[in-house]
C-alpha positions in Angstrom: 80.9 47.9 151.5 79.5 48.6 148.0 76.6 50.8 147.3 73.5 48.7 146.8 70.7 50.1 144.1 67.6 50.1 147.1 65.2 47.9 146.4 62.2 50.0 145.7 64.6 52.0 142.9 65.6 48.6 141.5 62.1 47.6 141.2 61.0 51.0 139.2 64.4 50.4 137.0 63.3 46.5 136.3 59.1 47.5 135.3 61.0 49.9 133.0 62.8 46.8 131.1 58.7 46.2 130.2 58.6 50.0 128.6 56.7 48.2 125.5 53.4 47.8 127.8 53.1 51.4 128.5 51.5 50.0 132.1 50.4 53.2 133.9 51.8 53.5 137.5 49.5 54.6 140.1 51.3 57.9 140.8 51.4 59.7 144.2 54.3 62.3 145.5 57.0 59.4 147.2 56.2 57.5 143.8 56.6 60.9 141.9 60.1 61.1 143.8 61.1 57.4 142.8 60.5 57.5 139.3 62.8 61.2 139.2 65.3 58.4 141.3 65.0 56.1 138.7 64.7 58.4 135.6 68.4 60.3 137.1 70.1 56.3 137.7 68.9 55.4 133.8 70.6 58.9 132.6 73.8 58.2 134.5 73.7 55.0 132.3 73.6 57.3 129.1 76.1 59.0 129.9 78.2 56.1 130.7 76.9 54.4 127.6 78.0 57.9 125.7 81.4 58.2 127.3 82.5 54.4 126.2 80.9 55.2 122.8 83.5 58.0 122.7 85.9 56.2 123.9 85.7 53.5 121.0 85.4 56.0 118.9 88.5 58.2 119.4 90.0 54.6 119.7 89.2 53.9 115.9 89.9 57.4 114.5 93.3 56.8 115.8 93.6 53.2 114.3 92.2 54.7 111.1 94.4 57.7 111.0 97.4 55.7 111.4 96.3 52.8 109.1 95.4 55.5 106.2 99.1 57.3 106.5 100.8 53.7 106.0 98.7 53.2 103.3 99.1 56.2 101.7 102.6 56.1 102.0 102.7 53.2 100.0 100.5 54.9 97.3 102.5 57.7 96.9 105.7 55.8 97.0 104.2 53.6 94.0 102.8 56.7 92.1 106.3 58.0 92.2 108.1 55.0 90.2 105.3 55.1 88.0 105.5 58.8 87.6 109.3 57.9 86.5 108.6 55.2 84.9 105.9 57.2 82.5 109.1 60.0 82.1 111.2 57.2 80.8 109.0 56.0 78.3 107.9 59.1 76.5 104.5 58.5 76.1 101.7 60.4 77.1 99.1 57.9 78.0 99.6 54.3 78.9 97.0 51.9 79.2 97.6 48.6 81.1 94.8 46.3 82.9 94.5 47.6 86.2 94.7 51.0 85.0 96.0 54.2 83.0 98.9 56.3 83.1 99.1 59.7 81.9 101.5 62.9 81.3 100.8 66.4 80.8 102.4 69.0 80.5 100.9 72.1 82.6 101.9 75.8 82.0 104.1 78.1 82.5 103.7 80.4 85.7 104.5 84.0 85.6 104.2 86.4 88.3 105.1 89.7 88.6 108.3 90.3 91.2 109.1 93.8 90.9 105.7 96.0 89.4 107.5 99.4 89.2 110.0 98.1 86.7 107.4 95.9 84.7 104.7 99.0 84.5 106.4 100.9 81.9 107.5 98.0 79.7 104.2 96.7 80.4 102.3 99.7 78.8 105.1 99.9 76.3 103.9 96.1 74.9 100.4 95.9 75.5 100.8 93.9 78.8 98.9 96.1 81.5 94.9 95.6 81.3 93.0 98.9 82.2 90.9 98.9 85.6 89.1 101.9 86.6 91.7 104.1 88.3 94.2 101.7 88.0 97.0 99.5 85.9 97.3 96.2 87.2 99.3 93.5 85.2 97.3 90.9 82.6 99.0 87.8 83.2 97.1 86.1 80.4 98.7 88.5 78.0 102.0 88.3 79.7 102.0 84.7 79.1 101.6 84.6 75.6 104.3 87.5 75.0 107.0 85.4 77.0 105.5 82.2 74.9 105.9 84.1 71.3 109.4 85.7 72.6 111.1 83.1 74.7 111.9 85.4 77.5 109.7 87.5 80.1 110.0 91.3 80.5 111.9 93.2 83.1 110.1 92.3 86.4 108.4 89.2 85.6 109.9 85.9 86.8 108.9 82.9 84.8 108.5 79.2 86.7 108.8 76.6 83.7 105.3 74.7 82.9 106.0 71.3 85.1 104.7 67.4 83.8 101.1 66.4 85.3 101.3 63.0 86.6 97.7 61.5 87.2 96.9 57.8 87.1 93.1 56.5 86.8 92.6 52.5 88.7 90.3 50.1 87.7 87.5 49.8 91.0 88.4 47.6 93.5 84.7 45.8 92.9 84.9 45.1 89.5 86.1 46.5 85.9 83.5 48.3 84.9 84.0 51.2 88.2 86.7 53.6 88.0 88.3 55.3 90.4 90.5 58.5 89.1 93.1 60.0 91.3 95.1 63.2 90.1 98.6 62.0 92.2 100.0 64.9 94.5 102.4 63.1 97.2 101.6 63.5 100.9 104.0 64.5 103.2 104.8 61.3 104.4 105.1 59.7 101.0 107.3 62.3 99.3 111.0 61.4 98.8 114.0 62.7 96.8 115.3 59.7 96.2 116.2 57.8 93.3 113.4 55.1 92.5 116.1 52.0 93.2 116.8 53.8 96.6 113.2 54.0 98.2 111.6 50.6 99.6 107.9 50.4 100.6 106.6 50.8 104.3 
């Protein structure tokens, strides 16, 4: 046999539908002791208001998660033709009607591998800048000497500047809104495979 609300607790929990009419209730101690009954049954409800809340909630961060990785997988494996396609053409910019392309180049990277054979070459050229108590190297400086001499010095490795790809959409509401996205694939949508080769989610 099911639980039944007693009738006395149902009545407090149906005057309090009628909250709006702040009617005072003639209060003594077993009345006291109902309305803590009735006050404990509506919390209960909270909570069990709160826990289906959560409930739909983690239920929609899941759908959204999963939606946003297809969809970004898409996105990146579209950015990546046209990251091609903008290296075949040679231009720098490209402006179409939903949008524009463009190339940069970045810079060179250098970074010091091995400091106890750079530090005398680098005092020899000019490369070290002077910190109290210490020599540390000046990559700015070490940049522009492996710019004007094509090669870096003893214990500096050099990573080749790199092409920025970036494209910049027209907004999804109308043309006047722009949305501008600097493209950097995602996990999901990176691939090492030749444009022809990779099909869409």
């Amino acid at each position: 046999m099911e639980n039944q609300t007693p009738s006395w607790l149902q009545e407090l929990l149906d005057q309090s539908e009628a909250v709006e009419e702040k009617r005072a209730l003639d209060m003594n101690k077993i009345l006291a002791d109902r309305a803590l009954a009735a006050i404990s049954a509506l919390e209960a409800k909270v909570n069990e208001v709160n826990a289906i809340a959560e409930q739909e909630v983690t239920l929609i961060s899941s759908w959204q998660e999963s939606e946003i990785v297809k969809l970004q997988k898409k996105i990146d494996w579209l950015a990546w033709n046209l990251e091609g396609f903008m290296k075949s053409t040679g231009e720098k910019t490209l402006t179409l009607p939903h949008g524009q392309l463009k190339l940069r180049m970045g810079r060179d990277k250098v970074e010091v591998v091995d400091f106890d054979k750079f530090l005398p070459v680098g005092k020899r050229l000019g490369l070290l800048r002077h910190i109290p108590e210490k020599d540390e190297p000046d990559l700015v400086a070490i940049a522009a000497f492996v710019k004007l001499n094509g090669k870096p010095p003893v214990g500096i490795a050099l990573t080749p500047a790199q092409s920025k790809f970036s494209y910049k959409t027209q907004g999804a509401t109308n043309g006047t809104n722009s949305n501008t996205e600097q493209w950097e694939p995602s996990e999901v949508g990176a691939s090492s495979k030749p444009a022809g080769q990779v099909k869409a989610a």
